[in-house]
Residue frames relative to the residue before (quaternion, step in Angstrom):
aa qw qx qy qz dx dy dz
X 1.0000 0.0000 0.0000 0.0000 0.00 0.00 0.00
X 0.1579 -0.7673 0.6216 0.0053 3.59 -1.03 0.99
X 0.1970 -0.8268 0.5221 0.0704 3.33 -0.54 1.19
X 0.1216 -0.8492 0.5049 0.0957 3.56 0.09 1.60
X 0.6985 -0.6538 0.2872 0.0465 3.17 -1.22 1.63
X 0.3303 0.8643 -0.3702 -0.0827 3.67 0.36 0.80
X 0.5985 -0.5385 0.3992 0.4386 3.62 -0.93 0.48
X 0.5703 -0.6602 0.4279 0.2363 3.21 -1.49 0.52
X 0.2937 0.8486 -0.1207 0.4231 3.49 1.37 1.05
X 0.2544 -0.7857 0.4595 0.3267 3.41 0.62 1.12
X 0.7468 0.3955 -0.1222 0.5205 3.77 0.54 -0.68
X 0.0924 0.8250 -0.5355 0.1548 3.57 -0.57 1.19
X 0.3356 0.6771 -0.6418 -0.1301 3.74 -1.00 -0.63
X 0.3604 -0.7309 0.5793 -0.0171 3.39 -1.64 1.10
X 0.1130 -0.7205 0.6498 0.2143 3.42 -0.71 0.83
X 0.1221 0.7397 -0.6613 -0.0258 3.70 -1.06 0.08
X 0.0298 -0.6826 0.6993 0.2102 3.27 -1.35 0.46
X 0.0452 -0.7138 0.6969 -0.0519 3.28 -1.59 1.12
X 0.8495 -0.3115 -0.1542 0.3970 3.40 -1.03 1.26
X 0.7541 -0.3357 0.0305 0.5636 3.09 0.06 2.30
X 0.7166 0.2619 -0.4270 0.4853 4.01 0.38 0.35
X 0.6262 -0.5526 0.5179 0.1851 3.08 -2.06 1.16
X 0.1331 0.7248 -0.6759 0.0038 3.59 -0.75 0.20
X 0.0851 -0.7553 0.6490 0.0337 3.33 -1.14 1.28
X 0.1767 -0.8193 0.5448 -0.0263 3.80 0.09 1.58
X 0.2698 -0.7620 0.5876 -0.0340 3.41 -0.65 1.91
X 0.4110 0.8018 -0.4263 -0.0801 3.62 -0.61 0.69
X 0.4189 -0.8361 0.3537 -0.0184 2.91 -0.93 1.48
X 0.2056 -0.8551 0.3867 0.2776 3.90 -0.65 0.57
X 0.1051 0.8315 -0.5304 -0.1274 3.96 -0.57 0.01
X 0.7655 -0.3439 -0.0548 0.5410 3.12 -0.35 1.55
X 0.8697 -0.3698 -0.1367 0.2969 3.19 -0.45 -0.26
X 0.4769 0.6786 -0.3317 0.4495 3.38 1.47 1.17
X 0.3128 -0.7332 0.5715 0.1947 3.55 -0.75 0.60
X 0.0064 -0.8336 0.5521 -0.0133 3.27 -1.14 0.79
X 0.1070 -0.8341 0.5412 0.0043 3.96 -0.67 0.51
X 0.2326 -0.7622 0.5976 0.0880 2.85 -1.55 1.16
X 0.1741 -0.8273 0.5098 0.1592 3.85 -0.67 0.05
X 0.1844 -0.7312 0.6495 -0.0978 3.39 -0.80 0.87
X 0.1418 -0.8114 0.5315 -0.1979 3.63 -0.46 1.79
X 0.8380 -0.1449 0.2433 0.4665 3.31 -0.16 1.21
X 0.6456 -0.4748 0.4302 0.4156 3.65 1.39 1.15
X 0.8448 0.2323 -0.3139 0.3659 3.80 0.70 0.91
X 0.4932 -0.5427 0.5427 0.4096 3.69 -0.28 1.53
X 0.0145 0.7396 -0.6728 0.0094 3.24 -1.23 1.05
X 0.6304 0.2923 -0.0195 0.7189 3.88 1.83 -1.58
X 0.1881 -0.6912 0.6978 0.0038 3.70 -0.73 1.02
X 0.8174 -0.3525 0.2409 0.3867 4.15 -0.21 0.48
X 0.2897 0.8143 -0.4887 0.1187 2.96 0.62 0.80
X 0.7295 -0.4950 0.3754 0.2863 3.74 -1.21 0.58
X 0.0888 -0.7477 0.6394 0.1556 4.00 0.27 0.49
X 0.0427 0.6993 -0.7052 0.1092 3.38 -1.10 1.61
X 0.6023 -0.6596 0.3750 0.2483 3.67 -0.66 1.48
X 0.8511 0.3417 -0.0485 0.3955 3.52 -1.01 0.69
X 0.8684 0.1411 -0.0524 0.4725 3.37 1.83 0.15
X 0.5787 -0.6412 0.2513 0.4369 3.35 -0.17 2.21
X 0.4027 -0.7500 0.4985 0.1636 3.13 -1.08 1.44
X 0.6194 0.5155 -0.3038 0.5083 3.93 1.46 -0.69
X 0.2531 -0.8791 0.3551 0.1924 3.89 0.16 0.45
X 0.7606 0.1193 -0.2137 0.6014 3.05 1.16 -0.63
X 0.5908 -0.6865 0.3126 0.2862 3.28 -1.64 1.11
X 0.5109 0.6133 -0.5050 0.3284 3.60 1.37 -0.39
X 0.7237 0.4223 -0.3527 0.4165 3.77 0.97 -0.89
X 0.7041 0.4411 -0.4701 0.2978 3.47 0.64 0.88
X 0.3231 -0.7810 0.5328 -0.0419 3.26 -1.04 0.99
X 0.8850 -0.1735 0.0223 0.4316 3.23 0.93 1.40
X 0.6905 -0.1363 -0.0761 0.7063 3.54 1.69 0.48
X 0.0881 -0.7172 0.6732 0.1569 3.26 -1.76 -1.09
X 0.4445 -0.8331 0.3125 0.1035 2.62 -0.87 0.90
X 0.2586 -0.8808 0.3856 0.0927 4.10 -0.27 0.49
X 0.3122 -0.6755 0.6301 0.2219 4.09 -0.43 0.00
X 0.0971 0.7069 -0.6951 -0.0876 3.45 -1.12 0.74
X 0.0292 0.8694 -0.4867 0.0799 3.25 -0.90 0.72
X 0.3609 -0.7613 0.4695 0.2641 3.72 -0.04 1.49
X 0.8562 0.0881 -0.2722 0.4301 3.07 -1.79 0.98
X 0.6181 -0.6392 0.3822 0.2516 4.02 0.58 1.03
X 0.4858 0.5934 -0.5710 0.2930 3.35 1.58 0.57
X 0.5789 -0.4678 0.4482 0.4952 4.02 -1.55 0.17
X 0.6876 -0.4485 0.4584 0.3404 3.22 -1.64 0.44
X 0.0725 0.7272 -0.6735 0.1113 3.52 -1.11 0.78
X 0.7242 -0.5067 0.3889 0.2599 3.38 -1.33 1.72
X 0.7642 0.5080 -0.2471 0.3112 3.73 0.75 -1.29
X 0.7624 0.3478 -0.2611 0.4791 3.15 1.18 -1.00
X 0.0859 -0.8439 0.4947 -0.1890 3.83 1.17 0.08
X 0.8393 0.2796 0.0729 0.4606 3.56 -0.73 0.48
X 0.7492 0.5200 0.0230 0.4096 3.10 0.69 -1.13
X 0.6999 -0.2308 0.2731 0.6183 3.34 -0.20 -1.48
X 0.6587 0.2038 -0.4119 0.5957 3.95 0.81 0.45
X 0.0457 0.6441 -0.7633 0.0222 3.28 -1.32 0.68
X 0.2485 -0.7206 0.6247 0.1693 3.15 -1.84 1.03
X 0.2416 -0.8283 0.5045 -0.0325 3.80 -0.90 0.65
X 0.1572 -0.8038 0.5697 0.0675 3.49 -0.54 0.78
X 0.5544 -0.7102 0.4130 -0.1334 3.28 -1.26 0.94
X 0.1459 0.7849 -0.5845 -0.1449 3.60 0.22 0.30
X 0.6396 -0.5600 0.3214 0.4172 3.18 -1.81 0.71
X 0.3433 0.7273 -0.4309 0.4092 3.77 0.75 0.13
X 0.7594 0.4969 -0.0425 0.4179 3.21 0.60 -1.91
X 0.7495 0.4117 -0.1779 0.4869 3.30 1.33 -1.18
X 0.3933 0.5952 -0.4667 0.5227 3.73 1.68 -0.31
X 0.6626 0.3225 -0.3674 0.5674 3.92 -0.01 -1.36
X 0.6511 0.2883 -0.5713 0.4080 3.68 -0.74 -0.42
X 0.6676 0.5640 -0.3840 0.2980 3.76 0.12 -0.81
X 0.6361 0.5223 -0.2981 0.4835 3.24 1.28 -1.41
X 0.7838 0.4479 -0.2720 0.3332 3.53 0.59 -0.88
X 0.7426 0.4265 -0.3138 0.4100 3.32 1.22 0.17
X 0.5055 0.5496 -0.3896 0.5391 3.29 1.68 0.68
């Protein structure tokens, strides 16, 4: 698990490359919700999507290409720009990582 670094900033966008793919992670605030787009290797893959805490943020598995990415956040609150860093953190997954989580909840 890689915990990708974000700025304390209602408005953000990250390049990162993680296992040999680019990912350019847009994130964006509207009043009081965070939301994120993803871009894979030069392709819209996540179009705005609501960041809700505790659940793979790409949904379906064909649009991944080697991980996905997740929010943790103490006390089950949604991600929010303020606490960044802090008590939300976002985190990225290889597909390795996400097989054992899988295995362990069956």
């Amino acid at each position: 698990m890689y915990e990708i670094l974000l700025e304390v900033l209602p408005n953000q966008e990250i390049n990162v490359m993680l296992d040999n793919v680019e990912y350019i992670l847009t994130i964006q605030t509207i009043k009081d919700m965070t939301i994120i787009s993803i871009t894979r290797d030069n392709e819209i893959i996540l179009t705005s999507q609501k960041c809700v805490p505790f659940i793979l943020l790409i949904n379906y598995k064909y649009l991944t290409k080697g991980g996905n990415f997740i929010f943790d956040c103490q006390d089950s609150e949604y991600p929010f720009w303020t606490k960044f860093g802090e008590k939300h953190r976002l985190y990225y997954l290889s597909d390795e990582e996400l097989q054992e989580l899988q295995e362990n909840v069956n």
